[in-house]
N, C-alpha and C positions, 0 to 999 in steps of 0.2 A: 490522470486517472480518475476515474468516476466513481468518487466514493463518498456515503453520506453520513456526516457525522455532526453530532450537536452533544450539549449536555454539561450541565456545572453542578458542581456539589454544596449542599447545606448542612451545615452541622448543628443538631439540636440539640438543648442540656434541659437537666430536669430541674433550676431551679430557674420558675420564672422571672423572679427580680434582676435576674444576672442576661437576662437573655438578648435585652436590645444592647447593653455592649458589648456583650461577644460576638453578636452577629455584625456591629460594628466592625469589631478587630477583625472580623474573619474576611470580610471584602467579599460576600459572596457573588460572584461575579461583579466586582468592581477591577476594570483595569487598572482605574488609580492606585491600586494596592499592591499592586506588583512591585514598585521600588519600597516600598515602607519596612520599617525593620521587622526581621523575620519571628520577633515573640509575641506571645499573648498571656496572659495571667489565666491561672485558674483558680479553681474554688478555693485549692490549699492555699493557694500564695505563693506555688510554685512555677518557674518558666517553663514553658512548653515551645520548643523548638520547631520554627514551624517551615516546612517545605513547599516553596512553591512547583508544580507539576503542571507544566501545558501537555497536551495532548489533542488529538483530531481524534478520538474516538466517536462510533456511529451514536445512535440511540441506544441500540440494546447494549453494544459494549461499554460505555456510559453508566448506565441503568447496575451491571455487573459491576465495575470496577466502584460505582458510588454506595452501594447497598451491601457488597461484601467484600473486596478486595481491601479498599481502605479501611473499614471497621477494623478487619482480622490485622491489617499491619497495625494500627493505632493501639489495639492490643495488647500485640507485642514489645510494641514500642509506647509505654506510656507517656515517656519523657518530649513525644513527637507529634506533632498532626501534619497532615497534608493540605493542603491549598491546593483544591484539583481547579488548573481552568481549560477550557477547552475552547478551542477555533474551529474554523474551517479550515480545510486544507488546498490552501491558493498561495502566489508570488507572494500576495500581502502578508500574510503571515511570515512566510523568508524573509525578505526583507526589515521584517518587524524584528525578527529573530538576530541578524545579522546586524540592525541598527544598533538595539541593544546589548547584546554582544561585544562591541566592536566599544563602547562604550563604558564597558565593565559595568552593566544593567541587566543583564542577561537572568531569566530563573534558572530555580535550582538545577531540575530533572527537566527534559523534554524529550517527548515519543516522537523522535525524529526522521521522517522516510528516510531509508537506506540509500534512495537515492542522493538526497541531501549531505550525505555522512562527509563524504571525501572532498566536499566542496568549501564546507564550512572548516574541515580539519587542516586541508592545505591555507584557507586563512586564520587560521592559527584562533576560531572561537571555540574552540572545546579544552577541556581540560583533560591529559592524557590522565589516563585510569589506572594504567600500568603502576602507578606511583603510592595507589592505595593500598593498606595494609590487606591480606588476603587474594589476593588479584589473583595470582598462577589459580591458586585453590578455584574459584570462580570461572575463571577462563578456560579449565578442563570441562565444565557444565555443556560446552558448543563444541561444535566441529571446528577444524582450522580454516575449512571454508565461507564458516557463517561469520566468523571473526574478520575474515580477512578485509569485511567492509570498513571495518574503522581501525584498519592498522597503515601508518604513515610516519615515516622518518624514525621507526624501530619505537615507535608509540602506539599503543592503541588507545581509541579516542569514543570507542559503544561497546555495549554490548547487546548482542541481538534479544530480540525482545519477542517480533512475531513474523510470519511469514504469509503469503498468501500468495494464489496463482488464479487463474482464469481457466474457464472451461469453457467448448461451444453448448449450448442452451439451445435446445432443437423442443418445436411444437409436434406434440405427439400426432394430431389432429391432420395435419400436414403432409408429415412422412407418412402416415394411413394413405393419404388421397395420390401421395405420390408412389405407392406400392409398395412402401418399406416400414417393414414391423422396426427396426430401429436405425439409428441414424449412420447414413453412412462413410467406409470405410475411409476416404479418399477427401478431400477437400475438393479436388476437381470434378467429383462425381456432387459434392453439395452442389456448384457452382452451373452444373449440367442439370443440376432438377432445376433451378431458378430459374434458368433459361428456357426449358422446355416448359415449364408450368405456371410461369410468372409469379413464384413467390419473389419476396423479397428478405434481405439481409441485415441488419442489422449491424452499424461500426458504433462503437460509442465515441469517434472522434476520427483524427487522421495522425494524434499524436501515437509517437511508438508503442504506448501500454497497450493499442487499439490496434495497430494495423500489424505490428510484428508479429503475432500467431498465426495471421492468415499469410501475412510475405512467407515465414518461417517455412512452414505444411505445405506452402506450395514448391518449396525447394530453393527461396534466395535469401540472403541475408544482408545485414547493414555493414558489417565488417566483419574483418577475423575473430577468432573464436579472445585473444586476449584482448581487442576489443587498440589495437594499436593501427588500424588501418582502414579504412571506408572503400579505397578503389579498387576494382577489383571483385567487390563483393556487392556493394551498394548499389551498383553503377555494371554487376556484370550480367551476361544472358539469362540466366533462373529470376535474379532480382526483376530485370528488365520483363519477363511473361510474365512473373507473379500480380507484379501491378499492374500488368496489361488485361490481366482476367478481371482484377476487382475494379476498373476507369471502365471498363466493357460494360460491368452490371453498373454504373454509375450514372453512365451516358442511355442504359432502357429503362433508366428509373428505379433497377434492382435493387441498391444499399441505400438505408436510412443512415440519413446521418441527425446527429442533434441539429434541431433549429438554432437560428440566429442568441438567442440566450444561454443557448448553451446546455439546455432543459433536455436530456437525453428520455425519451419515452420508451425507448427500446426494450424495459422491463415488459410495462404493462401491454407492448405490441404481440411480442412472442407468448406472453399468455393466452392472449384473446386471441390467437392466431391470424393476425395480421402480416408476421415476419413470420419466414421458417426456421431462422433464427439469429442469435444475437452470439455474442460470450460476455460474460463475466463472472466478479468475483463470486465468495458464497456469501456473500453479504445479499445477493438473488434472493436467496431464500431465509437466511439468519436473522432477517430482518420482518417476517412474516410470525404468526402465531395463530397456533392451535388451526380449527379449520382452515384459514387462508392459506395454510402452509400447506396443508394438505391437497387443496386443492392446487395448489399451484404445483407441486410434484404431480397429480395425476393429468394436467395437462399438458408437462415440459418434463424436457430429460437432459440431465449434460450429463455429457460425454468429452473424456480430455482431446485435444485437435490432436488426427492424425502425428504420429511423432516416428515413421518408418526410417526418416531422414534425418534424424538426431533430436537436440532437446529443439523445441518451437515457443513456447511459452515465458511470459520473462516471472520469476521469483519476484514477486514484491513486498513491503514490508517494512517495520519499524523497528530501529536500532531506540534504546537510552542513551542518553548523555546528558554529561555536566556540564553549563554552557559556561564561559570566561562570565566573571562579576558573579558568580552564585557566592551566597554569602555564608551559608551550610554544608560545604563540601563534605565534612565527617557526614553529618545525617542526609547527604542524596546519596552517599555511597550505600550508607545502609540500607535506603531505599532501594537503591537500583536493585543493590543482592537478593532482598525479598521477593520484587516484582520478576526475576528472573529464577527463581526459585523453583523446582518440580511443582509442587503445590498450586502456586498462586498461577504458572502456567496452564496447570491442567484444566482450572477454575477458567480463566477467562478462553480456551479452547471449544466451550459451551457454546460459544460466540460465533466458532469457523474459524478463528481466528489461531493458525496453526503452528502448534507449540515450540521454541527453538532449543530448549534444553532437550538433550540428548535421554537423559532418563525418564523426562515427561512424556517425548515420543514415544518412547516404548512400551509406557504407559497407559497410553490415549488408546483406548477401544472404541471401536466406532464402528457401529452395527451396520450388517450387511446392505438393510436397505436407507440408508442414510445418505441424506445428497450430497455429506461430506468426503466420501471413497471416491467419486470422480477429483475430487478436486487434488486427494491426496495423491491418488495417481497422475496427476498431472503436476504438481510438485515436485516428483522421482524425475520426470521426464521433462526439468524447465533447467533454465539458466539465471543467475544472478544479474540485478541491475550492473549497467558497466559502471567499475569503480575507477571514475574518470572525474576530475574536478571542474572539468567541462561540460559536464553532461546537459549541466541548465541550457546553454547555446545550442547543442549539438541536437537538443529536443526542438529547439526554436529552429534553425538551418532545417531540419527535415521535414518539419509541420510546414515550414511554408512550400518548400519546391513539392510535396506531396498534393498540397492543396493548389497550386500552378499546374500541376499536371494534372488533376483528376477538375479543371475548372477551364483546362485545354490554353492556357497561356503558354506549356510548354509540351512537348511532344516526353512521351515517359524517357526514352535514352538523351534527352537534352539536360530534360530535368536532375536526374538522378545523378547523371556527369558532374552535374553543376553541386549538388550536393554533395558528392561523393569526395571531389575537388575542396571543400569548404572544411566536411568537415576532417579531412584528412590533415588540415593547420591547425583545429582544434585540439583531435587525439596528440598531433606533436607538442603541444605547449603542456599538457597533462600530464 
């Protein structure tokens, strides 16, 4: 998934003499400080219990969680600080998570993709939650479907934190030259202006975050809806034209794809009317300020993809957890409960970043012309990542026979068989 996140926190005190070793103790962004014990002294003489929190948050969501989310819980919580550190969100990090982990190394808290949850749960690096005092009280805050990502062997092992979807991002500029005050109704009719007009499209990859709302909208799918079979669906005739439409605009030069580094331009393309358009998250625009924001809404407009033919879009998103070797589990739990809190969700929602507690949503107002109402509307109308402990493979299996057929090594019904066939031994093992 294409998403851009940086940002580490500093904590500053008001007595200068005290100040180089506290910023000592605090590690601010030092790795090495990740295994060290989790206290620090303060001015009284009292310990401060301190929580290590990874996360991939963008800039702005960063900027929010360093400036007012953690002040307001440290707060509340005197006896606590946080150790915010933040990564990228790549394998390297998994891996890094999963090393440690496996290791009883593991930090406290980590904002962990929802797709990740059931992977790391079936190898047994979480700590089930269920076992904390308060839990039932907490786990009414979600729905049973947002729960259900970190629930395994009658454990639950997250708690949902945030959600997000994708929208198509159409050039207003575009649709004018192609006769259409807004964007239109059909995916197939996008795919007929490109061709008759030579615009171009925008993928931000060939992985499933990228290519499943355009397969979806066109009417085929990867598997059944519980996510227990590939053949059939992956592999059948809707799947088979879907990607026959998009290898079509591949082979006239129609869809961008990112270059060889991986550097996805597809933002700045469809602003400047380069593409007709792209999708993505609302990190599009949440990421933008004061005039550039504005300007970039009076050039571009999303719109959720066509959805006549069921949900199309996949639910993306970050669950909490406590990873195995946290050495704090009483204070990550407290943590988690705050961070999952109406309040503290509603706060970081400022972001696009769409709230998962049930009384924050109901909450959350979000004015009429806001570029956030496409996106909520296309949240009603998505489906949840497959809760498969396979999924890492099952992402690798489709990225490649996707990228074989659309680079003509395989014919699209060779391909997709062949995938379809692969990962139907994956969903079995899950």
């Amino acid at each position: 998934m294409a998403r851009l996140r940086k940002g580490v926190t500093i904590m500053g005190w008001k007595l200068a003499s005290c100040l180089l070793i506290l910023v000592l103790l605090a590690g601010c962004k030092s790795h090495s400080m990740i295994s060290d014990p989790k206290h620090v002294q303060t001015l009284q003489n009292h310990e401060k219990t301190v929580i290590t929190f990874w996360h991939t948050y963008n800039d702005k969501e960063t900027e929010l969680l360093e400036q007012k989310l953690l002040p307001a819980f440290e707060r509340e919580h005197p006896n606590m600080r946080v150790e915010s550190i933040n990564f990228a969100f790549n394998n390297e990090l998994k891996n890094t998570l999963i090393g440690r982990a496996s290791s009883n190394r593991g930090p406290d808290v980590v904002r962990l993709d929802i797709s990740w949850v059931p992977e790391f749960s079936h190898k047994e690096l979480l700590e089930p939650l269920n076992m904390f005092p308060g839990f039932q009280d907490i786990q009414s805050r979600f729905s049973p479907h947002a729960m259900a990502g970190g629930y395994y062997k009658k454990n639950y092992y997250s708690l949902p934190l945030n959600i997000y979807t994708k929208t198509a991002i159409f050039n207003r500029e575009l649709l004018k030259r192609a006769g259409y005050s807004k964007p239109p109704r059909t995916m197939e009719e996008v795919i007929k202006i490109a061709h008759h007009h030579r615009f171009s499209i925008g993928l931000g990859g060939l992985e499933p975050w990228d290519t499943i709302p355009f397969i979806y909208t066109l009417g085929g799918a990867i598997s059944d809806k519980n996510f227990n079979k590939a053949s059939g669906y992956l592999n059948s005739k809707e799947t088979i034209y879907a990607v026959e439409q998009l290898t079509s605009l591949y082979k006239e030069g129609l869809i961008n794809l990112p270059d060889q580094s991986g550097d996805d331009k597809n933002f700045e393309r469809v602003k400047s009317g380069n593409i007709l358009m792209t999708d993505e998250g609302p990190w599009f625009y949440s990421l933008l300020d004061g005039a550039e924001l504005d300007r970039a809404q009076k050039l571009t407009i999303p719109v959720p993809f066509p959805h006549d033919k069921g949900p199309v879009s996949i639910i993306g998103g970050e669950n909490l957890v406590i990873m195995k070797g946290s050495k704090q589990q009483s204070a990550a739990w407290t943590f988690m409960k705050w961070m999952t809190d109406k309040e503290a969700q509603l706060l970081m929602a400022q972001t696009g970043l769409m709230p998962t507690n049930q009384d924050a949503v109901k909450a959350m107002k979000i004015p009429n012309n806001s570029y956030l109402n496409p996106y909520k509307e296309a949240a009603e109308n998505a489906f949840l990542w497959p809760q498969v402990k396979n999924w890492s493979k099952i992402d690798e299996v489709y990225c490649e026979y996707l990228k074989k057929i659309f680079e003509g090594e395989l014919s699209v019904k060779a391909g997709l068989d062949r995938a379809a066939a692969e990962i139907d031994k994956l969903l079995a093992d899950s």
